[in-house]
Biopython code that builds the backbone (N, CA, C, O; Angstrom):
import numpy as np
from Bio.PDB.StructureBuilder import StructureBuilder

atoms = [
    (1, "UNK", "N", (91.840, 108.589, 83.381)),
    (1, "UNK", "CA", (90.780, 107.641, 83.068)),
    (1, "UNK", "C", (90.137, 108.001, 81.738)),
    (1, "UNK", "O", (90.070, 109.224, 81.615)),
    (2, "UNK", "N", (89.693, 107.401, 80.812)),
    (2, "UNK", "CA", (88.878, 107.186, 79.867)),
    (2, "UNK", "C", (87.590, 107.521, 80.019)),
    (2, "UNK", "O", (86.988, 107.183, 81.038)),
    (3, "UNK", "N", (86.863, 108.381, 78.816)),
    (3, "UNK", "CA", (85.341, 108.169, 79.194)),
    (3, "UNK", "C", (84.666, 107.133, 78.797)),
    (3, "UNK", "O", (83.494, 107.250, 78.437)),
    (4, "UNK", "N", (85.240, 106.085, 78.804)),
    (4, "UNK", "CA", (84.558, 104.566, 78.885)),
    (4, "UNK", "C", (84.433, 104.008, 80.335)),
    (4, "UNK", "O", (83.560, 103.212, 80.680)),
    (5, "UNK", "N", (85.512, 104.572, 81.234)),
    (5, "UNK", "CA", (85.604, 104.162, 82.522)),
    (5, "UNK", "C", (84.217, 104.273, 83.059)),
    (5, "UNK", "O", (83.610, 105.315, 82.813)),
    (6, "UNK", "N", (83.441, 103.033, 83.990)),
    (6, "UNK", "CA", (82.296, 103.301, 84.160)),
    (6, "UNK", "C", (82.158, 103.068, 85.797)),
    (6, "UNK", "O", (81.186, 102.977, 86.548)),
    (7, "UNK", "N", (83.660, 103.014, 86.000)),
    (7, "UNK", "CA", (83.631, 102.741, 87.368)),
    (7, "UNK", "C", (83.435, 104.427, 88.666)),
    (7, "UNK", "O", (83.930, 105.494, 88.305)),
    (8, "UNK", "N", (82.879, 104.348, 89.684)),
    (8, "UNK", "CA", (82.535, 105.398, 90.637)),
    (8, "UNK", "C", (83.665, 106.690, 90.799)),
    (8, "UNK", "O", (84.706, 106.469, 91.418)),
    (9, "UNK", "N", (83.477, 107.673, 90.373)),
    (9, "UNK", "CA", (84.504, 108.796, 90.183)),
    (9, "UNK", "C", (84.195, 109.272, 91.896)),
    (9, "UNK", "O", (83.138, 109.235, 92.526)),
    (10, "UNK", "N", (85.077, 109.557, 92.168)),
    (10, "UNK", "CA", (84.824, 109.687, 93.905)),
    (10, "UNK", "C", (85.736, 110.687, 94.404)),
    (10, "UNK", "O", (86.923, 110.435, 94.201)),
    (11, "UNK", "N", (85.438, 111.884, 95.079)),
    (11, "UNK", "CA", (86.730, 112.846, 95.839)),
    (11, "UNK", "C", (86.491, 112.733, 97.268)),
    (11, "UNK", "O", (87.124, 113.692, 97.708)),
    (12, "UNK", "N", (86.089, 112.286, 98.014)),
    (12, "UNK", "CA", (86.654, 111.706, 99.353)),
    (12, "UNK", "C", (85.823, 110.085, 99.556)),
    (12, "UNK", "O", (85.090, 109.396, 98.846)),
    (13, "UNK", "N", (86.425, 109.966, 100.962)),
    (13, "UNK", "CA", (85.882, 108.801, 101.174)),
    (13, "UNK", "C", (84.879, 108.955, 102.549)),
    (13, "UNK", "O", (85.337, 109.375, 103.611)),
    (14, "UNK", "N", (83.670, 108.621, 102.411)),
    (14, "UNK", "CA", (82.828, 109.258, 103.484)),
    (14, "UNK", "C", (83.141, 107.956, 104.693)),
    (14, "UNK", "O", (83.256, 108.358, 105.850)),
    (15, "UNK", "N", (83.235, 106.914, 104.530)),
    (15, "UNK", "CA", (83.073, 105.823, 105.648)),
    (15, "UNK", "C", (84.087, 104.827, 105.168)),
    (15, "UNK", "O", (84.005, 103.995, 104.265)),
    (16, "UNK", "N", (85.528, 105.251, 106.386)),
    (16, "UNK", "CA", (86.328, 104.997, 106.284)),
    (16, "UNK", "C", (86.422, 103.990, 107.411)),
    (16, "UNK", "O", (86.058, 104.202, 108.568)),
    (17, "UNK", "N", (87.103, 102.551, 106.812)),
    (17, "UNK", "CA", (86.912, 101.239, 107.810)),
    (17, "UNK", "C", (88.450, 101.283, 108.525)),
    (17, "UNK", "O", (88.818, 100.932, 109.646)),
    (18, "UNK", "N", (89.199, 101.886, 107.352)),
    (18, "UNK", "CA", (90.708, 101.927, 108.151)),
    (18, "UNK", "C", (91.621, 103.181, 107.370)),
    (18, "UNK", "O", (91.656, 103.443, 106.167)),
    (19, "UNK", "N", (92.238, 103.752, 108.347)),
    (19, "UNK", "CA", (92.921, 104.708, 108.123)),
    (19, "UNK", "C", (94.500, 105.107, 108.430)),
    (19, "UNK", "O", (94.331, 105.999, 109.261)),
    (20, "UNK", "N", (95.385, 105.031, 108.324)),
    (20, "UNK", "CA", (96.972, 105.177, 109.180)),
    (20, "UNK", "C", (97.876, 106.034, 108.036)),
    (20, "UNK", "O", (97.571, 106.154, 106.850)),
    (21, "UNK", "N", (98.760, 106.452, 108.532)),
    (21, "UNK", "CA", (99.953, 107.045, 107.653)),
    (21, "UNK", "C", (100.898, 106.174, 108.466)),
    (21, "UNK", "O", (100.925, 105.675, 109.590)),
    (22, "UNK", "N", (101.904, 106.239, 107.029)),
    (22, "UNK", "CA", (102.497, 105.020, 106.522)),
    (22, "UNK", "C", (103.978, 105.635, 106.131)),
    (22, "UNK", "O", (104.208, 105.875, 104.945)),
    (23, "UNK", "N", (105.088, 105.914, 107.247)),
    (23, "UNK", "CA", (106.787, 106.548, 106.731)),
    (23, "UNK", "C", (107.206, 105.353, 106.026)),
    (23, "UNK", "O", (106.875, 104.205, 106.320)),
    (24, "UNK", "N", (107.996, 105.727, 105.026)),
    (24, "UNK", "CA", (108.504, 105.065, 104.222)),
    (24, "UNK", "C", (109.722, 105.326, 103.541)),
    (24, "UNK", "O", (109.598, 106.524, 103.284)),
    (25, "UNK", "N", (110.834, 104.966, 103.078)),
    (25, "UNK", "CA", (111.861, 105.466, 101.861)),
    (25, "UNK", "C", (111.726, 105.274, 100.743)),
    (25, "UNK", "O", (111.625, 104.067, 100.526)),
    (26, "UNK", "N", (111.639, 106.182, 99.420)),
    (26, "UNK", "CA", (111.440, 106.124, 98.599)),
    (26, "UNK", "C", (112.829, 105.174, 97.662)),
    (26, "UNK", "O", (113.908, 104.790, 98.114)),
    (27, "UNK", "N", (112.312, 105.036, 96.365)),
    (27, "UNK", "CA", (113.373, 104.826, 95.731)),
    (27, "UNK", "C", (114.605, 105.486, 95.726)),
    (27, "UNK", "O", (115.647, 104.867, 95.939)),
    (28, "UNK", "N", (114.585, 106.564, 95.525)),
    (28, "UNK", "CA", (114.934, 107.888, 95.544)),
    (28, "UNK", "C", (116.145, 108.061, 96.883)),
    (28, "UNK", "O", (117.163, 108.752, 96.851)),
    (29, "UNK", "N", (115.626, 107.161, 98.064)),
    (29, "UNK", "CA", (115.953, 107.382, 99.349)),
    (29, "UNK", "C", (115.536, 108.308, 100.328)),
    (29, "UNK", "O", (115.968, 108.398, 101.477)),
    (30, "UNK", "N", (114.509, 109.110, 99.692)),
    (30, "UNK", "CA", (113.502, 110.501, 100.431)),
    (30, "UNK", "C", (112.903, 109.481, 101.519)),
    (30, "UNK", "O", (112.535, 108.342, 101.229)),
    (31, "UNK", "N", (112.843, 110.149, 103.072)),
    (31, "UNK", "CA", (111.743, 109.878, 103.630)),
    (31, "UNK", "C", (110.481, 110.331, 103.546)),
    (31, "UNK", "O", (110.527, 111.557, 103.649)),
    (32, "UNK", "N", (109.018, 109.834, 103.367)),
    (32, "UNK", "CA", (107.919, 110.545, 103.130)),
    (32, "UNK", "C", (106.916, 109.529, 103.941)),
    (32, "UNK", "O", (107.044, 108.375, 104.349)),
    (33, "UNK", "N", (105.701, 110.641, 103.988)),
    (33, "UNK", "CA", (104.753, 109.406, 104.719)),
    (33, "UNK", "C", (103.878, 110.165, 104.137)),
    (33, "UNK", "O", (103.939, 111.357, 103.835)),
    (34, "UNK", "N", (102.679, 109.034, 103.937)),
    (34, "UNK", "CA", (101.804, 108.714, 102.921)),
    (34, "UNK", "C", (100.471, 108.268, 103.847)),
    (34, "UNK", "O", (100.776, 107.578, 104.820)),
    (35, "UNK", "N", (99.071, 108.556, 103.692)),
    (35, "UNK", "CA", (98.168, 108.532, 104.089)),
    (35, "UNK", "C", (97.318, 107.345, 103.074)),
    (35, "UNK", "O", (97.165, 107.201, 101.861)),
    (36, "UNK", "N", (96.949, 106.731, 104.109)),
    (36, "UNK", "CA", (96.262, 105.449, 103.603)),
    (36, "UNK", "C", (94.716, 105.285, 104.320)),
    (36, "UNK", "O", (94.357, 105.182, 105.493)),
    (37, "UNK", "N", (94.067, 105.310, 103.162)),
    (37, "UNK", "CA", (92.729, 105.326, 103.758)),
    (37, "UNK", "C", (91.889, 104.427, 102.872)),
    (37, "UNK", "O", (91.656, 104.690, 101.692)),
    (38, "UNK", "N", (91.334, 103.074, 103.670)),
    (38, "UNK", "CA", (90.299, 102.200, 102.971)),
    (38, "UNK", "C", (88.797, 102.500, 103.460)),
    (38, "UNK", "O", (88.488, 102.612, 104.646)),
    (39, "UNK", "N", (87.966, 102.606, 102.448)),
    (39, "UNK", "CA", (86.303, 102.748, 102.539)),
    (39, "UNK", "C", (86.022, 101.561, 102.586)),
    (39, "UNK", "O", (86.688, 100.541, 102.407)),
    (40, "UNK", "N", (84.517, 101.835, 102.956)),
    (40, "UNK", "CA", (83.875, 100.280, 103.350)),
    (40, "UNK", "C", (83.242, 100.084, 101.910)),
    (40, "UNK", "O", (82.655, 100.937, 101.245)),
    (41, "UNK", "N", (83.532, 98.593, 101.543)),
    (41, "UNK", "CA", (83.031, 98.342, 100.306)),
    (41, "UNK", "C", (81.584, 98.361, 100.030)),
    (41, "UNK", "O", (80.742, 97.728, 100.667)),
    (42, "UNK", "N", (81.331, 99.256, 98.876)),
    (42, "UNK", "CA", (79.928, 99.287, 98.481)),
    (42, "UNK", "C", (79.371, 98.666, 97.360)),
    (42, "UNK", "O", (80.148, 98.480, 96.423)),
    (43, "UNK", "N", (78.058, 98.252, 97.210)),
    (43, "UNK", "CA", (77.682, 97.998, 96.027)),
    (43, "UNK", "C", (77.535, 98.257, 94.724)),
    (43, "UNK", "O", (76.354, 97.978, 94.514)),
    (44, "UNK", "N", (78.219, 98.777, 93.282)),
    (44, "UNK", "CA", (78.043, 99.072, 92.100)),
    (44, "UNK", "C", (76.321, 99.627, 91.969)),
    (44, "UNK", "O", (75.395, 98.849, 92.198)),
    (45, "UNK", "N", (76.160, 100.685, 91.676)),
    (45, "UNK", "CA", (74.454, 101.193, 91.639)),
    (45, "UNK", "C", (73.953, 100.311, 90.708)),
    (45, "UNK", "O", (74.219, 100.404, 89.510)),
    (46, "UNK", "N", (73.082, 99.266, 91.291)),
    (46, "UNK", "CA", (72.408, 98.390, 90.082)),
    (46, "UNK", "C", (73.047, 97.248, 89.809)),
    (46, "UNK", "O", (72.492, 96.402, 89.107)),
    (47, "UNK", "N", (74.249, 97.058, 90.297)),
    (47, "UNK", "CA", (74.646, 95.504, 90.397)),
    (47, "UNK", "C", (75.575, 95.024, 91.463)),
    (47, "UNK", "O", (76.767, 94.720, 91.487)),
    (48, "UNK", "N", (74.749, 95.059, 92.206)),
    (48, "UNK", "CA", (75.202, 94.463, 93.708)),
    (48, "UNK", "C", (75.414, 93.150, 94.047)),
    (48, "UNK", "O", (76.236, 92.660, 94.821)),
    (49, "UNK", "N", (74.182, 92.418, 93.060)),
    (49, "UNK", "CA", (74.261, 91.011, 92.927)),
    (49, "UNK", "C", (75.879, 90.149, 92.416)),
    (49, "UNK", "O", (76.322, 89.057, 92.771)),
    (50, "UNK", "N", (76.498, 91.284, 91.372)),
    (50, "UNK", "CA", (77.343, 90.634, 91.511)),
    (50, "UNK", "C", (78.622, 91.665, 91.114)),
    (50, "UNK", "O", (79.437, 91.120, 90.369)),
    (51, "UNK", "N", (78.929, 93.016, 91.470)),
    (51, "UNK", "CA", (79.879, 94.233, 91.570)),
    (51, "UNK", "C", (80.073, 94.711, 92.087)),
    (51, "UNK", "O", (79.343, 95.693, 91.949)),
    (52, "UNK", "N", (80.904, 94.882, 93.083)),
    (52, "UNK", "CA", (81.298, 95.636, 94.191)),
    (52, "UNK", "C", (82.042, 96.317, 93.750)),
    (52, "UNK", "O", (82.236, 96.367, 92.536)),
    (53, "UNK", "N", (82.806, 97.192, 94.795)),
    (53, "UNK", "CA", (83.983, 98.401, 94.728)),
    (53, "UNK", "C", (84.088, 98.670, 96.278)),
    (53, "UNK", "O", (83.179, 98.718, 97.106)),
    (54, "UNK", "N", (85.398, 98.829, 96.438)),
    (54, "UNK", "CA", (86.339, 99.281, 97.939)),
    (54, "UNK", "C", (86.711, 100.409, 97.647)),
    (54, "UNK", "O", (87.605, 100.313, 96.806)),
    (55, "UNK", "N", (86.367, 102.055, 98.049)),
    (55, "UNK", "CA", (86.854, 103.016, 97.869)),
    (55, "UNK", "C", (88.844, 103.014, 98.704)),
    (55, "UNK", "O", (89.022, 102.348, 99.724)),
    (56, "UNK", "N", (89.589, 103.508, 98.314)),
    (56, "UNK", "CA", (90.897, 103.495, 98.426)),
    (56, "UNK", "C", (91.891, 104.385, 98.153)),
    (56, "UNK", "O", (92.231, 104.672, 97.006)),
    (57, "UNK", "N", (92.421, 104.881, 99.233)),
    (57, "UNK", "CA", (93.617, 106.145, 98.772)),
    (57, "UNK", "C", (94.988, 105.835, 99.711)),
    (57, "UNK", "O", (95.330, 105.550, 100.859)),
    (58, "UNK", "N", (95.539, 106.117, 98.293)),
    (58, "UNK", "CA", (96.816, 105.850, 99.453)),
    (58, "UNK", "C", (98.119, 107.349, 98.867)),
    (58, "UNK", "O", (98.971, 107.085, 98.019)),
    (59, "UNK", "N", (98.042, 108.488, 99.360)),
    (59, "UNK", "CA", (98.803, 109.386, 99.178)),
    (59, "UNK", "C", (99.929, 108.969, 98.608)),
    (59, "UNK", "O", (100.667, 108.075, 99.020)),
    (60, "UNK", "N", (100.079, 109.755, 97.470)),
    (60, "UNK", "CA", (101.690, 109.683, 96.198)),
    (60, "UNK", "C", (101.830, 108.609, 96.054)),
    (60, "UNK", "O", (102.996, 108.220, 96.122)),
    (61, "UNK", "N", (100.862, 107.685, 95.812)),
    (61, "UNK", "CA", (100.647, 106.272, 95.175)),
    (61, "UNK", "C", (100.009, 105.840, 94.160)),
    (61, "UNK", "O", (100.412, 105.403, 93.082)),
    (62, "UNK", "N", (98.966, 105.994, 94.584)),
    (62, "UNK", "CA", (97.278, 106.062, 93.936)),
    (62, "UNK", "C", (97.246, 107.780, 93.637)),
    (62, "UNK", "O", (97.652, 108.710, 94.334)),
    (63, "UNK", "N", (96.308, 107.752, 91.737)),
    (63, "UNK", "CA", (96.082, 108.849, 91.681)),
    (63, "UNK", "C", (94.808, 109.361, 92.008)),
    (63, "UNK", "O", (93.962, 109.162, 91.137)),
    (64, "UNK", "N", (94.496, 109.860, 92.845)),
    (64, "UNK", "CA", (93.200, 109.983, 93.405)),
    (64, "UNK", "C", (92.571, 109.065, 94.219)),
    (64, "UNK", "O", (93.192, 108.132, 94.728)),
    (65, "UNK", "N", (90.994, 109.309, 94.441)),
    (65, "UNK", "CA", (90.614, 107.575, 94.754)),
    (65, "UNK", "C", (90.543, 106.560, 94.071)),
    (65, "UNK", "O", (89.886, 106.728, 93.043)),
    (66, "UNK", "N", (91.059, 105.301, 94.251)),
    (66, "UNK", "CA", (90.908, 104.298, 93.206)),
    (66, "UNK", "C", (89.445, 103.065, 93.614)),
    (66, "UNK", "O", (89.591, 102.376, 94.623)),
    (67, "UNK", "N", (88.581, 102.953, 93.059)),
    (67, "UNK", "CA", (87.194, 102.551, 93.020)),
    (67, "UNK", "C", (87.891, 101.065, 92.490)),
    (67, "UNK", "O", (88.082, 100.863, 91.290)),
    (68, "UNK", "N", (88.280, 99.955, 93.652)),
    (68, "UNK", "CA", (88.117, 98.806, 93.766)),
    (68, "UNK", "C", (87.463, 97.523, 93.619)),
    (68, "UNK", "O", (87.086, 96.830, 94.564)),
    (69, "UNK", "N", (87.319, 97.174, 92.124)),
    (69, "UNK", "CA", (86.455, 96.401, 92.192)),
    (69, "UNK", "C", (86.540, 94.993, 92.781)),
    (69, "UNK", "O", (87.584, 94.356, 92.921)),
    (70, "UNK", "N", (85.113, 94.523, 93.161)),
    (70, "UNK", "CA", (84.902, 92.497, 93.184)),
    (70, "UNK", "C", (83.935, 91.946, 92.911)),
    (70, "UNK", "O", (83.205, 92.612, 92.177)),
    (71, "UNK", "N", (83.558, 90.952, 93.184)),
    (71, "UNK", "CA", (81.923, 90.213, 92.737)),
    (71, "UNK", "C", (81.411, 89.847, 93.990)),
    (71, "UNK", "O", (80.624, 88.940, 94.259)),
    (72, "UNK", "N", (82.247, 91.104, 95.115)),
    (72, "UNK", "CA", (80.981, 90.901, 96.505)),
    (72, "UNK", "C", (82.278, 91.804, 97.553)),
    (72, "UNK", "O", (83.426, 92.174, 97.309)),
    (73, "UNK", "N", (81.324, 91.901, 98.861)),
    (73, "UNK", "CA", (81.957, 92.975, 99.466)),
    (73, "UNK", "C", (83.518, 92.519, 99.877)),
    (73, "UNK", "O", (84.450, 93.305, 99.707)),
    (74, "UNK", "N", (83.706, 91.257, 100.400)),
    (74, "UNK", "CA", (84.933, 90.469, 100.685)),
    (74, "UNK", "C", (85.696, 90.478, 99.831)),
    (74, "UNK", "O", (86.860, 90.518, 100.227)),
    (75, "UNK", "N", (85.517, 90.452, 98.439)),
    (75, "UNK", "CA", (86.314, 90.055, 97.526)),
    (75, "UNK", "C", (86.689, 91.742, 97.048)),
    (75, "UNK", "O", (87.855, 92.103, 96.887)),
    (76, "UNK", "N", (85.762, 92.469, 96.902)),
    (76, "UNK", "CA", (86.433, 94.322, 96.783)),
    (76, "UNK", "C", (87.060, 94.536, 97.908)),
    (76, "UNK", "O", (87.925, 95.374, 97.652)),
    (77, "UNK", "N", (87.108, 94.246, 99.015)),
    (77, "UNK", "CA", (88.038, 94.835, 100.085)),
    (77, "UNK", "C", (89.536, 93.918, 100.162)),
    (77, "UNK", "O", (90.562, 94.318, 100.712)),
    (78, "UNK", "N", (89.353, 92.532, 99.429)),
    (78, "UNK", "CA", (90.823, 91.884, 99.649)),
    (78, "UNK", "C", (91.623, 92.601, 98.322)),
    (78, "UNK", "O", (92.837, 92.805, 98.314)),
    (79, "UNK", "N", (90.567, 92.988, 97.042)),
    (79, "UNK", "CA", (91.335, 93.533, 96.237)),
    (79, "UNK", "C", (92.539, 94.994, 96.147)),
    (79, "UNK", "O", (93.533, 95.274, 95.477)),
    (80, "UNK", "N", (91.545, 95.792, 97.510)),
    (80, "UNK", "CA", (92.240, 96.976, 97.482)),
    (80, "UNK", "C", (92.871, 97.061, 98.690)),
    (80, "UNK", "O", (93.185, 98.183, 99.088)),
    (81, "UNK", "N", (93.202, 95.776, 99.576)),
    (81, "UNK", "CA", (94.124, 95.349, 100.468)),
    (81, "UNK", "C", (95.412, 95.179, 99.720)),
    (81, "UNK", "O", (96.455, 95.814, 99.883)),
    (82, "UNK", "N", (95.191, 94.329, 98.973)),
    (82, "UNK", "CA", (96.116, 93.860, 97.645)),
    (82, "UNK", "C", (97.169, 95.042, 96.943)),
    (82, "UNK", "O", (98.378, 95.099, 96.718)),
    (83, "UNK", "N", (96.068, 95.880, 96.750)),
    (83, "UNK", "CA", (96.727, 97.128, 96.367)),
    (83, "UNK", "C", (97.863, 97.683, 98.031)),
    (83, "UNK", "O", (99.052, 97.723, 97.715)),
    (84, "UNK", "N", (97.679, 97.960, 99.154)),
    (84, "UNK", "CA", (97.976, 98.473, 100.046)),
    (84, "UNK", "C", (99.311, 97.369, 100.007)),
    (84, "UNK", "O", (100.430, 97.882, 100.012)),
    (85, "UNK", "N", (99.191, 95.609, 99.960)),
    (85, "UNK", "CA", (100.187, 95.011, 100.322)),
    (85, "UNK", "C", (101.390, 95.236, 99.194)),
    (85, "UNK", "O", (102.456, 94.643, 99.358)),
    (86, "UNK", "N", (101.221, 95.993, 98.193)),
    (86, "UNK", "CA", (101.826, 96.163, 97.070)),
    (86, "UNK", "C", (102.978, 97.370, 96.888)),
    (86, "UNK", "O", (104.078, 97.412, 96.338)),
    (87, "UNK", "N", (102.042, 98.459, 97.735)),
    (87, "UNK", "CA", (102.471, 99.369, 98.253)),
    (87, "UNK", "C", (103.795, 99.433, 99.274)),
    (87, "UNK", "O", (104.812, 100.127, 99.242)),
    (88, "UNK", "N", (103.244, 98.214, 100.355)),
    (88, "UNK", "CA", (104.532, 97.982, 101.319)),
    (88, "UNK", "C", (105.345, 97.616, 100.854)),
    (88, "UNK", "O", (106.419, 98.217, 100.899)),
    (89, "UNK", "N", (105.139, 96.155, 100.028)),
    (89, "UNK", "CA", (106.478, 95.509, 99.078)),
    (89, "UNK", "C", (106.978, 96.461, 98.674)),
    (89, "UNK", "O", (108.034, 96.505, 99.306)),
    (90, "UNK", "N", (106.944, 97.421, 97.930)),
    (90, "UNK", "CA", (107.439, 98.446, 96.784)),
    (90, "UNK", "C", (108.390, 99.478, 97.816)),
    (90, "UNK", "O", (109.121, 100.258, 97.205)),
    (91, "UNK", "N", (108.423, 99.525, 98.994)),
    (91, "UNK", "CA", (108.698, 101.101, 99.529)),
    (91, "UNK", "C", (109.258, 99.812, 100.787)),
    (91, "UNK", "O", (108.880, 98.726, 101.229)),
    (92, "UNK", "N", (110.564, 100.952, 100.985)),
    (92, "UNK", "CA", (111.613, 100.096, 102.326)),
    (92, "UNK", "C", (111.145, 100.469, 103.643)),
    (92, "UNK", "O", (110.171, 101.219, 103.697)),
    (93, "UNK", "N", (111.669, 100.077, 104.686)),
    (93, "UNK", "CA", (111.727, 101.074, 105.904)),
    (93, "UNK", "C", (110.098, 101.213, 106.438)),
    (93, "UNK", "O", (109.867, 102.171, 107.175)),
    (94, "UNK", "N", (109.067, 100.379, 106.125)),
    (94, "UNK", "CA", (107.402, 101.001, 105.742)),
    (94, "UNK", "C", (107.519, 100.973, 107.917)),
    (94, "UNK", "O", (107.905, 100.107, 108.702)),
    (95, "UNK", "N", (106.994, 102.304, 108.098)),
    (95, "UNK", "CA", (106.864, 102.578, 109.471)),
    (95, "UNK", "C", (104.998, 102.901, 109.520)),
    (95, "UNK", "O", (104.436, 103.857, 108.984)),
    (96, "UNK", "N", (104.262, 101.658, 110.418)),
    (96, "UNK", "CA", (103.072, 102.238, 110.093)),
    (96, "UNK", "C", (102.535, 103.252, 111.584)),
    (96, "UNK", "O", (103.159, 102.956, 112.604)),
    (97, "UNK", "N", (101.719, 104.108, 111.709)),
    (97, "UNK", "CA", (101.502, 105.026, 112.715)),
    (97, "UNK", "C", (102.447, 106.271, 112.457)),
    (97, "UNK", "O", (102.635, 107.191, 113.254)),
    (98, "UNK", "N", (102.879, 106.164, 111.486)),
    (98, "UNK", "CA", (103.608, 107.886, 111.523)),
    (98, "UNK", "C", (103.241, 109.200, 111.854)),
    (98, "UNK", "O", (102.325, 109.652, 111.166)),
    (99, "UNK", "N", (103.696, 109.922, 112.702)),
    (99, "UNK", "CA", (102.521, 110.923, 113.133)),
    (99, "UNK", "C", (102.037, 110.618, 113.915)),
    (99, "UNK", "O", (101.102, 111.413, 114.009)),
    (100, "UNK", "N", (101.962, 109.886, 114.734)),
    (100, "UNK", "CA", (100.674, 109.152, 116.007)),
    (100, "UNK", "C", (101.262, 109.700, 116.939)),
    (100, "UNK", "O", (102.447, 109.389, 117.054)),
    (101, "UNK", "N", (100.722, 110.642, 117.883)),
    (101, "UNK", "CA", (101.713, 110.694, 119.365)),
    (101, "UNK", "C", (101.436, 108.933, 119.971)),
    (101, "UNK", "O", (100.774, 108.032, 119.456)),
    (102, "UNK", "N", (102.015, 108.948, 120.876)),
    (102, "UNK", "CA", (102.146, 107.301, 121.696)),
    (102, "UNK", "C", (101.031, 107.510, 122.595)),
    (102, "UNK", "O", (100.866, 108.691, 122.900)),
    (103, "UNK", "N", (100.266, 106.722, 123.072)),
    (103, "UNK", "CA", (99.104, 106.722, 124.002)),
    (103, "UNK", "C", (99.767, 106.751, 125.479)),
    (103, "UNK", "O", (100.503, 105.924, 126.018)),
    (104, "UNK", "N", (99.147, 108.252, 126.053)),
    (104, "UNK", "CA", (99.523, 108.575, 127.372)),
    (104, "UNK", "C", (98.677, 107.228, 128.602)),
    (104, "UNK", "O", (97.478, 106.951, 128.623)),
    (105, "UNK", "N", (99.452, 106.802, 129.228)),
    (105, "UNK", "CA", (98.790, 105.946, 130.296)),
    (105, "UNK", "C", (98.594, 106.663, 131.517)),
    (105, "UNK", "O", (99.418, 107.486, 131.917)),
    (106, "UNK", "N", (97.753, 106.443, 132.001)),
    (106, "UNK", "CA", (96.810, 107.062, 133.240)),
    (106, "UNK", "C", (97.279, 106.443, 134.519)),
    (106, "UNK", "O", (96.737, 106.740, 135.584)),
]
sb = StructureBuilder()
sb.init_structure("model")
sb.init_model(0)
sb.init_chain("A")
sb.init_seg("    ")
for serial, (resi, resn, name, xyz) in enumerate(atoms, 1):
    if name == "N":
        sb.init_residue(resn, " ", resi, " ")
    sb.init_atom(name, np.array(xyz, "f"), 0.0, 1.0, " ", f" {name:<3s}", serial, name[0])
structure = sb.get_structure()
């Protein structure tokens, strides 16, 4: 990033709306799985009226967190959905729940 970038520099995500790992094949043909985690969209400090941001990580994708912008909370969270649906297109095989044991029934 640039030090013009004026968008939210962020190392975790405190309030996470959705979270899953995500197996996949690489270009490459590697299997890997990748951790995907969306924040709940917040307001830009001081312009809420009309700047949002969706905090967003998606492991060996995104470098770091990527600070999502929109001009309201709906519109920052479809943006860094956008990003996630981009992700699937791009990568074969996309298995979501990787890692999940299966839910024991009682």
């Amino acid at each position: 990033m640039s030090n013009h970038d004026w968008r939210p520099r962020l190392t975790t995500i405190d309030d996470p709306i959705a979270e899953d790992h995500w197996s996949h094949t690489t270009q490459e043909g590697e299997t890997k799985v990748s951790r995907i985690v969306v924040g709940r969209p917040q307001p830009l400090p001081g312009e809420a009226d009309r700047a949002w941001y969706c905090p967003l990580s998606i492991e060996g994708y995104l470098p770091g967190i990527k600070c999502v912008m929109g001009v309201g909370p709906v519109d920052a969270l479809m943006n860094a959905m956008t990003l996630v649906r981009r992700f699937f297109e791009e990568h074969s095989d996309v298995a979501p729940r990787a890692g999940v044991p299966p839910r024991q029934e009682s």
